[in-house]
DRENNUTOR-35616 format. One line per 4 residues: number of its first residue (from 1); their letters; for each residue x, y, z of C-alpha. Coordinates in steps of 0.05 Angstrom, whole numbers, padded with zeros to 5 digits. Layout:
<sites>
NUM	a	X/Y/Z  ...
</sites>
This chain:
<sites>
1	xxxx	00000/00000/00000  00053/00055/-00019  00054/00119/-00001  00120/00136/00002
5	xxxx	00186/00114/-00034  00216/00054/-00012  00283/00086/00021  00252/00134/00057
9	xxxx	00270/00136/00128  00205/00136/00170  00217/00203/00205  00218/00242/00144
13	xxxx	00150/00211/00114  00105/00264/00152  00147/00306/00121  00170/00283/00051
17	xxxx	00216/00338/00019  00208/00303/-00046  00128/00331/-00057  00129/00361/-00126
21	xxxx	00082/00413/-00149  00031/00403/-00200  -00041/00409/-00215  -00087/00379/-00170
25	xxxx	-00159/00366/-00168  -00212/00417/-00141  -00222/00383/-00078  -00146/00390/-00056
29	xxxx	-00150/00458/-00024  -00103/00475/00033  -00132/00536/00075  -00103/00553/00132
33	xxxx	-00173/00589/00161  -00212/00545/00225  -00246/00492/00207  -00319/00485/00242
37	xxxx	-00324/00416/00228  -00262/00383/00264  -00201/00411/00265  -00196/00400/00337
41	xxxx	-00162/00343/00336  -00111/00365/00288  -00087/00428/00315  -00079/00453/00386
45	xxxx	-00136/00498/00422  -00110/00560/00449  -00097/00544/00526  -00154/00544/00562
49	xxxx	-00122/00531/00642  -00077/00480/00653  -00073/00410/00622  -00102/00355/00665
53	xxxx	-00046/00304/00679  -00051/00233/00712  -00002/00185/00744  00047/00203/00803
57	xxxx	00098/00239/00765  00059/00286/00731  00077/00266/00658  00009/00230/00625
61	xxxx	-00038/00281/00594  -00111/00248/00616  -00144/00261/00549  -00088/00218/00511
65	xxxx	-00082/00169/00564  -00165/00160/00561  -00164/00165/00479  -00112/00104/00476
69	xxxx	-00154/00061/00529  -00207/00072/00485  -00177/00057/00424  -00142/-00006/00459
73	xxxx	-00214/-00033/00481  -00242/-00022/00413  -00190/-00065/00386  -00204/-00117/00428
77	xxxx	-00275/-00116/00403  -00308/-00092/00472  -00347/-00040/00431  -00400/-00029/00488
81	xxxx	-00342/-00014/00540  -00296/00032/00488  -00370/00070/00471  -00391/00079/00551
85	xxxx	-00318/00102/00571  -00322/00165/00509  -00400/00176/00541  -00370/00174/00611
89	xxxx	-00309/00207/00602  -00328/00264/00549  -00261/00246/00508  -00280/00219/00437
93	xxxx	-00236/00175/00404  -00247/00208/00340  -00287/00270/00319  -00343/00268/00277
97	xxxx	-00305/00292/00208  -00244/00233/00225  -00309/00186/00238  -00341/00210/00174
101	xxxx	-00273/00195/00133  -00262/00130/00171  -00336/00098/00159  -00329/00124/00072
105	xxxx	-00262/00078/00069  -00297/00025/00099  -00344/00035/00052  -00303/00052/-00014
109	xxxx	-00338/00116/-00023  -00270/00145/-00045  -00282/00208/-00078  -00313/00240/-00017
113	xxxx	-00259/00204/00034  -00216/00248/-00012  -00259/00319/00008  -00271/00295/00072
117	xxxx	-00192/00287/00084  -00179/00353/00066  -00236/00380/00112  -00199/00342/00170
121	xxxx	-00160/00408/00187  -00089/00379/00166  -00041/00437/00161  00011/00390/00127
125	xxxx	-00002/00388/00057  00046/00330/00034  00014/00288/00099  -00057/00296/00052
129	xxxx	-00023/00282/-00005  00008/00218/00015  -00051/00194/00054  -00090/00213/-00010
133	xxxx	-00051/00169/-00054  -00063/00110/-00005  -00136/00120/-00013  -00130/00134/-00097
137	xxxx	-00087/00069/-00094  -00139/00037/-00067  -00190/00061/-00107  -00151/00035/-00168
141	xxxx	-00127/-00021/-00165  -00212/-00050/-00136  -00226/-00019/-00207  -00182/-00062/-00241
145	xxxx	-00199/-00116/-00192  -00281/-00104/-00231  -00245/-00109/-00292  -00257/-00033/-00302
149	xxxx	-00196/-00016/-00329  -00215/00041/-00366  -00242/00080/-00292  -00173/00050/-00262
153	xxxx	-00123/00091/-00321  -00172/00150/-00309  -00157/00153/-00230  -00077/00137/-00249
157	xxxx	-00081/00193/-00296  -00120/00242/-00269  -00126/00239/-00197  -00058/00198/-00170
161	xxxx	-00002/00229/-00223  -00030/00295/-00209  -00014/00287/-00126  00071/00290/-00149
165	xxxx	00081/00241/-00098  00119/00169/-00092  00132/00175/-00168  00174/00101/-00172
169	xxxx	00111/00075/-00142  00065/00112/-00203  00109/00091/-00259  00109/00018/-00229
173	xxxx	00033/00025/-00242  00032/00054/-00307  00081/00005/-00334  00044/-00056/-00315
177	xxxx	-00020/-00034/-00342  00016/-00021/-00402  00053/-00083/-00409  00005/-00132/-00374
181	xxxx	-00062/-00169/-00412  -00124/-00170/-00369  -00111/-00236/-00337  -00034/-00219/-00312
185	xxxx	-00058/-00163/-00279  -00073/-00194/-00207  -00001/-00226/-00214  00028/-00161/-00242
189	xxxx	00000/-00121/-00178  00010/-00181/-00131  00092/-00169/-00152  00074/-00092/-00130
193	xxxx	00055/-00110/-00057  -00011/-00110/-00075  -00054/-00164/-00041  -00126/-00180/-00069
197	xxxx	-00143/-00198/-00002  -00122/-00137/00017  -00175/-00110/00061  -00202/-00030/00077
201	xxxx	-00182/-00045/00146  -00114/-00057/00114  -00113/00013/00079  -00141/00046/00152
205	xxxx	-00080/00023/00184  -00042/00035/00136  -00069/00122/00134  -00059/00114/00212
209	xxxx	00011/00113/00191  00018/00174/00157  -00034/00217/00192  -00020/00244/00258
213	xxxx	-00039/00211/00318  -00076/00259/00344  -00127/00257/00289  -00121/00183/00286
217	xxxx	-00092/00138/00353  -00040/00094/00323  -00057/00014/00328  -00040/-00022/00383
221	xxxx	-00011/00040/00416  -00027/00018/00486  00004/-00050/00475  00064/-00019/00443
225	xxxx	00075/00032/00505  00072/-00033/00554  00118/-00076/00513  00167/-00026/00516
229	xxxx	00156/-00013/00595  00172/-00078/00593  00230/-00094/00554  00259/-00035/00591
233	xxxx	00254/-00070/00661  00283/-00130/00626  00343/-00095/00597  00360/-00065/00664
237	xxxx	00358/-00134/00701  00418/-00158/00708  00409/-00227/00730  00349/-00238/00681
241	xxxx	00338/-00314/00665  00268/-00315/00693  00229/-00381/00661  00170/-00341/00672
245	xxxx	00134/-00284/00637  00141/-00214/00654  00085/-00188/00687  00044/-00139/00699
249	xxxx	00025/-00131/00769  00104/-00119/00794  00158/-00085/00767  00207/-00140/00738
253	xxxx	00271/-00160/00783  00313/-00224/00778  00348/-00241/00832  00427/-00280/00833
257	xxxx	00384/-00344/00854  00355/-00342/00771  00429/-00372/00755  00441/-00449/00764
261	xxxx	00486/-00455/00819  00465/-00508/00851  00474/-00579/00836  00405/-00622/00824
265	xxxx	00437/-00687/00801  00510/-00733/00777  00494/-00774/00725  00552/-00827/00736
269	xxxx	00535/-00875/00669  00602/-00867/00641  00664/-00903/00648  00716/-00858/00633
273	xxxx	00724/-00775/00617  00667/-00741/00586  00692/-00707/00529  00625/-00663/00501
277	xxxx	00549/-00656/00516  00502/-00626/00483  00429/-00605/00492  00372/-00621/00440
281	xxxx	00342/-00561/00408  00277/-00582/00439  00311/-00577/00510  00285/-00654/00518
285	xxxx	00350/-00697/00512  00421/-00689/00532  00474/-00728/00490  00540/-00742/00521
289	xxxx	00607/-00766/00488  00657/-00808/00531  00731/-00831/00532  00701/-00899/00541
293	xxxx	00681/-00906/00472  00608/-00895/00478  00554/-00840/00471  00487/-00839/00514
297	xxxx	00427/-00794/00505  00382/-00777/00569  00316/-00751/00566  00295/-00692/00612
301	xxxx	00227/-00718/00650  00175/-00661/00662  00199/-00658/00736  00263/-00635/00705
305	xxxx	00308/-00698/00724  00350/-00736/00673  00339/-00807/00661  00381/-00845/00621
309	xxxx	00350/-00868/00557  00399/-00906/00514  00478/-00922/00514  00499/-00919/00435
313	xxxx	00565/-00970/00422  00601/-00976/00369  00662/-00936/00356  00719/-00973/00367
317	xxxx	00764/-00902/00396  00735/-00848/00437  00677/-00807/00420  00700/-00727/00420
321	xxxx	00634/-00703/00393  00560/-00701/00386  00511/-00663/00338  00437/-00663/00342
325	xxxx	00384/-00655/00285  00349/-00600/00269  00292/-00636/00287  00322/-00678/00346
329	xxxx	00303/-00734/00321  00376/-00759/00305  00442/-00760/00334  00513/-00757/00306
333	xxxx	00567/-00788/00339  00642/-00781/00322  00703/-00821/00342  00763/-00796/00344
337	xxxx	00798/-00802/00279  00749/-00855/00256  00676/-00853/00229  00615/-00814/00235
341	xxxx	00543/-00855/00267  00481/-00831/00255  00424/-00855/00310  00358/-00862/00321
345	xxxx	00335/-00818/00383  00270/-00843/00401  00295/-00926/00386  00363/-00920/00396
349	xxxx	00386/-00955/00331  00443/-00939/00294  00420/-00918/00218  00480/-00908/00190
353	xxxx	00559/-00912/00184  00600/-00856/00146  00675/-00857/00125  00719/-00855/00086
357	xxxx	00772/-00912/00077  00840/-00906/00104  00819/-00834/00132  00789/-00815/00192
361	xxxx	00731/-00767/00215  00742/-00718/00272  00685/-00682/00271  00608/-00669/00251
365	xxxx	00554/-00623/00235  00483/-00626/00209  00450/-00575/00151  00391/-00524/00176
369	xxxx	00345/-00567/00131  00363/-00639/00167  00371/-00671/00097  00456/-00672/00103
373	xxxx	00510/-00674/00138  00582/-00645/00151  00641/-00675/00172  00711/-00652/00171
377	xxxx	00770/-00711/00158  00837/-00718/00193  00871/-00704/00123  00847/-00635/00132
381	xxxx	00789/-00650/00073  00713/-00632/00089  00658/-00671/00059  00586/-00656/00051
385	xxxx	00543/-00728/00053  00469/-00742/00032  00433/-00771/00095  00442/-00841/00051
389	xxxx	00509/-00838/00048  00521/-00804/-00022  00582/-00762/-00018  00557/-00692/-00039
393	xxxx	00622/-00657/-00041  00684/-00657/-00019  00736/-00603/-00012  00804/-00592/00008
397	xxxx	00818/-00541/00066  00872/-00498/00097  00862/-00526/00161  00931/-00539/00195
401	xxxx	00912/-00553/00268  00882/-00610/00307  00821/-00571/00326  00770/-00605/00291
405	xxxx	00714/-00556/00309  00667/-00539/00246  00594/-00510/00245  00545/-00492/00195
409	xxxx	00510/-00421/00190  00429/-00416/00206  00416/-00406/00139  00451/-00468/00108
413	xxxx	00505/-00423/00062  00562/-00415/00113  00614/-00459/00127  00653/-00450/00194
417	xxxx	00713/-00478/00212  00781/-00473/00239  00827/-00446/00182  00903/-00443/00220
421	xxxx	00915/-00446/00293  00893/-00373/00297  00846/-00366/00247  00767/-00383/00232
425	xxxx	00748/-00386/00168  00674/-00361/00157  00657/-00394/00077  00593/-00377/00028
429	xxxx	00591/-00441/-00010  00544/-00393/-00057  00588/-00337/-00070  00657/-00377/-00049
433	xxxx	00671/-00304/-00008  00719/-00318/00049  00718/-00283/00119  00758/-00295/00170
437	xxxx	00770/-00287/00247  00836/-00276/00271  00855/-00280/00337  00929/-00266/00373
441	xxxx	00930/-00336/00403  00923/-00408/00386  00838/-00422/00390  00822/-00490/00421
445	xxxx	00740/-00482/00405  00683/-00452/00390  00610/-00447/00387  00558/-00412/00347
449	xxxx	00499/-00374/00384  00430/-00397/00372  00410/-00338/00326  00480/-00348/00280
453	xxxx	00501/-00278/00285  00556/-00288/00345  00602/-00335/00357  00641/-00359/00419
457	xxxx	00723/-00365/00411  00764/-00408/00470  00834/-00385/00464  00892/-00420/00497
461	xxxx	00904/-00366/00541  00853/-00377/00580  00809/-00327/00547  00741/-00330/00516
465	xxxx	00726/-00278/00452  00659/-00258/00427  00655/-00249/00355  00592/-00214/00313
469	xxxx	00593/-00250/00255  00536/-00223/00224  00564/-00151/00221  00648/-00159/00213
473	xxxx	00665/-00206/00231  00685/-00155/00294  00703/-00177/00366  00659/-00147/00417
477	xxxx	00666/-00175/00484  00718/-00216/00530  00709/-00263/00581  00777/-00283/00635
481	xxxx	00778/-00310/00696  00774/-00400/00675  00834/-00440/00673  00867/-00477/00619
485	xxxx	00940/-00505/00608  00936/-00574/00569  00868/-00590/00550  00809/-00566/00508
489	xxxx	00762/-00530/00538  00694/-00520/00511  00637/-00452/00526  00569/-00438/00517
493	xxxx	00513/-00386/00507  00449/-00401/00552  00403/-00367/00596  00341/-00328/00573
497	xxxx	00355/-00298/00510  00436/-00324/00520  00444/-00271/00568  00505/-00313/00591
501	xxxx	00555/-00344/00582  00591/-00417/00610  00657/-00444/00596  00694/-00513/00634
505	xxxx	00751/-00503/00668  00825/-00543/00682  00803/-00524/00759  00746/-00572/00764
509	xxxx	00694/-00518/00767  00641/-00485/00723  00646/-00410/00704  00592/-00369/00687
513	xxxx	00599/-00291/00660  00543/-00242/00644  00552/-00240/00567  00541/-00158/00562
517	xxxx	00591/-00135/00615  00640/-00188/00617  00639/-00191/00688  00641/-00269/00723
521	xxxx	00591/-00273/00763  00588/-00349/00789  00635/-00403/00796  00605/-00470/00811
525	xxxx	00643/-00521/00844  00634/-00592/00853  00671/-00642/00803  00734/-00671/00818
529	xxxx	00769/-00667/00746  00776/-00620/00691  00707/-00597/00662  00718/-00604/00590
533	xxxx	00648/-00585/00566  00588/-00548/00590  00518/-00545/00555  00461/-00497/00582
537	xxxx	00390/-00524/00562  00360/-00477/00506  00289/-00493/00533  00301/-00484/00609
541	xxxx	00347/-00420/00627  00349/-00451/00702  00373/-00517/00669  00462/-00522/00659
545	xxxx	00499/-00589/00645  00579/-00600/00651  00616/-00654/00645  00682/-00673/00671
549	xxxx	00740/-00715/00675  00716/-00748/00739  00670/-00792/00693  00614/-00753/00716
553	xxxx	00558/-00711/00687  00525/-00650/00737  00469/-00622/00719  00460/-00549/00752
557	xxxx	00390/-00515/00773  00367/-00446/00801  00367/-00447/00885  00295/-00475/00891
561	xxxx	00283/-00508/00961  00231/-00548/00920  00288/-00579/00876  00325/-00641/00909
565	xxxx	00395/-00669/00876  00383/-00737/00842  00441/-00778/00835  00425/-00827/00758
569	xxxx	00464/-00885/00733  00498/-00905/00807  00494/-00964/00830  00443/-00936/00890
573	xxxx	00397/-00922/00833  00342/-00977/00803  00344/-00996/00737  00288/-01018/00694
577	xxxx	00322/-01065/00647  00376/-01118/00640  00419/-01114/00581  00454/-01149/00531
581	xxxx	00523/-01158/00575  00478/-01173/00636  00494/-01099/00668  00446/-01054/00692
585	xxxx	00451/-00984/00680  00393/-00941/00709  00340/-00930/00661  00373/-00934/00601
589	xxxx	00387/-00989/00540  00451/-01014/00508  00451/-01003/00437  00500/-01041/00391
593	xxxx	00525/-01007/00328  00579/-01050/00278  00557/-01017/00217  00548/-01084/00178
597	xxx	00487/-01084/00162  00475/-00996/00168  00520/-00974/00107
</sites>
């Protein structure tokens, strides 16, 4: 519904500098003498006392504040309430010439919503002139829409030309009449932003966009004013990770107890370091990758504790890495230096095997769209694979370091992956345009924020970098305080909105930084070992895993008296099944995986 050309900024549309002059029709007339009829609610009255103000500070004028309650109840469709609060209160919502020129668009009387606009009392004549073409739009394009194509050149010619406004918009209009038949029209004008289903309400909310609001009370203005209330208490909260809407009643405060600090259970299933975990998207699972050759996935019950719901063998080395579907409903695995598996969440079986003969995989990553996969090779190729196995592509990289971290961009086109021992390479496969992040010191991992647009850099100087990768790439924050000497060391965005930010550490603990300031504001003790990896659960802000070299798995929670620490996989705990090898492990089922029968 243009009224305006396309790169105009929004503050200069009441005021486009661009109106030319020209001829206009008799009803454009733009006298500057009082209007009897309603010009109230376009200009000011001379002062007549002091304005009445509500609220404690002083700073609300009543007759807006009551005008926008009305408006908000109208658009909630309590038309009885909105119509006894302008009786009660003696503030209309609109006056009887803006209810005039509201009730002829409704109706598509056009021609006299065109006089009646310019009885309004506007003093801005290129605010009448836009909001005029709007309606003329309108008008034409139902014409053609009646197959009246004749009336519809008429209006272009005579009425919308004539206004010298949004001329890119006019010629856009002439040329598809010109070059379109009858029947292309609707797709000519659907190109144009022009909707058939395009309603008059449409075109009303569109005019409350270019008239002023005092003639006209924006949309959704009331709901607009809250939301920002709102997001204003939630920007000043520091500790925000409240699971919990904001609400109205209270002004919004999150206390240090909104962190998980506290631990709620040790899952104690594996038999040697844990290497990685990892969240599902969904928040439902946890996958974990072990020194002692295996994987497990846990499911998160709706009391919040983990329960172990399958052990996945098969690799013959240790497995450094895990990589959920888009959908959760598969699971990567990835030895170290060996092949890639490919499981079944909800059953547990292995689906497929991928490698490469005589070269090993070291790492994984699924496609936005679920259908491939990633993997990057120990001869420093990377290969793109169907979900069948069908090698894609395959590609030779300037990687020349053992970090075998790689990633794929949100929208499917962008490759990341370590480039030297300093350097991230950021790849369009679509353009083949290169970016890169360079840092000062060797990088041992990172991780990619939900929305794609940051990205979290371990360096081994026991330093965490945040990169915008969206905009630069350009480093904007830093986060110190962890410890690291020998071993990799993995972080993590979580909390509401990934507010924060979580990294292992070589000192057996968990540290935890507010991802604006920088500043470390928990360190959570409690493993024995090294915590190599730490995953915060994208669906529950109060929700933090870690895992560590003491063979154990914590799983962190907000300081609720309700929550109680459950200890899963110990021998204390009872299992539901016996296995295979005749062990128990609580909850959960073996799953064999040789590849024999899966290629």
């Amino acid at each position: 519904m243009g009224g305006f050309e396309d790169d105009e900024p929004p503050s200069k549309r009441a005021r486009a500098s661009s109106v030319e002059s020209a001829s206009l029709p008799d009803c454009f007339s733009f006298s500057k003498s009082a209007n009897p009829l309603g010009s109230t609610m376009a200009r000011p009255l001379p002062s007549q006392g002091k304005e009445v103000m509500v609220g404690s500070k002083g700073v609300i004028k009543k007759e807006e504040f009551v005008r926008i309650i009305t408006k908000t109840l109208y658009s909630l469709g309590y038309e009885k309430s909105g119509a006894v609060l302008e009786e009660e209160s003696g503030i209309t919502l609109h006056n009887p010439m803006v209810n005039l020129f509201r009730e002829q668009v409704i109706d598509g009387n056009w021609d006299n919503a065109v006089v009646t606009l310019n009885k309004i009392g506007l003093l801005d004549e290129n605010i009448v002139k836009s909001a005029a073409f709007l309606i003329l739009e309108q008008k034409f394009f139902e014409l053609l829409r009646d197959d009246n194509v004749m009336g519809a050149m008429k209006t272009l010619r005579s009425e919308i030309t004539p206004l010298g406004v949004n001329r890119k918009r006019v010629h856009e209009l002439s040329s598809c009449m010109i070059s379109c038949s009858p029947q292309q029209l609707f797709v000519g004008f659907s190109k144009l932003g022009i909707d058939s289903s395009t309603s008059r309400l449409k075109l009303l909310e569109e005019l409350q966009k270019v008239l002023p609001p005092t003639v006209m009370v924006p949309e959704r203005r009331l709901e607009n004013l809250v939301e920002q209330a709102l997001t204003v208490q939630r920007d000043a909260c520091y500790f925000h990770n409240s699971v919990d809407g904001l609400s109205l009643y209270i002004d919004h405060h999150c206390g240090k107890d909104q962190i998980p600090s506290r631990t709620l259970q040790v899952l104690h299933a594996h038999h040697n370091e844990v290497w990685f975990i990892q969240f599902s998207n969904n928040g439902k699972y946890l996958a974990s990758a072990s020194n002692d050759k295996s994987a497990m996935i846990w499911e998160v019950d709706e009391d919040g504790e983990l329960l172990l719901k399958h052990t996945l063998n098969g690799h013959e080395k240790s497995v450094m890495m895990v990589a959920w579907s888009p959908d959760d409903c598969q699971l990567l695995t990835c030895g170290v230096e060996e092949t890639i598996r490919r499981w079944d969440v909800k059953s547990g079986k292995c689906l497929h095997v991928y490698e490469k003969p005589g070269i090993g995989l070291i790492s994984c990553a699924w496609f936005p769209d679920g259908k491939q996969i990633l993997s990057g090779l120990a001869d420093q190729h990377f290969c793109i694979w169907d979900l069948d196995g069908t090698e894609v592509d395959c590609w030779k990289g300037q990687r020349s370091t053992k970090t075998p971290d790689l990633t794929v961009g949100k929208d499917g086109k962008v490759i990341i992956s370590m480039n030297r021992e300093n350097t991230i390479l950021l790849l369009d496969r679509e353009t083949k345009q290169e970016r890169l992040i360079e840092e000062d010191h060797t990088i041992t991992s990172f991780s990619l924020s939900e929305d794609g647009d940051f990205l979290l850099v371990n360096l081994v100087n026991e330093v965490i970098h945040l990169w915008n990768i969206r905009n630069g790439p350009i480093r904007v924050s830093r986060y110190s305080g962890h410890k690291r000497s020998r071993f990799v060391i993995r972080s993590c965005f979580g909390g509401s909105e990934q507010a924060f930010i979580a990294s292992g550490s070589e000192d057996s603990q968990v540290y935890i930084w507010h991802r604006a300031t920088g500043d470390l504001i928990e360190t959570l003790a409690g493993h024995s070992g090294t915590v190599n990896c730490v995953s915060w659960n994208p669906a529950n802000p109060h929700m933090l895993a870690s895992a560590s070299d003491d063979h154990t798995i914590r799983i962190w929670g907000a300081k609720k008296a309700s929550l109680k620490r459950k200890d899963v996989g110990s021998s204390s705990c009872s299992s539901n099944g016996i296995h295979a090898n005749g062990n128990t492990h609580g909850n959960g089922f073996i799953h064999q995986c040789n590849g024999n029968s899966t290629k």
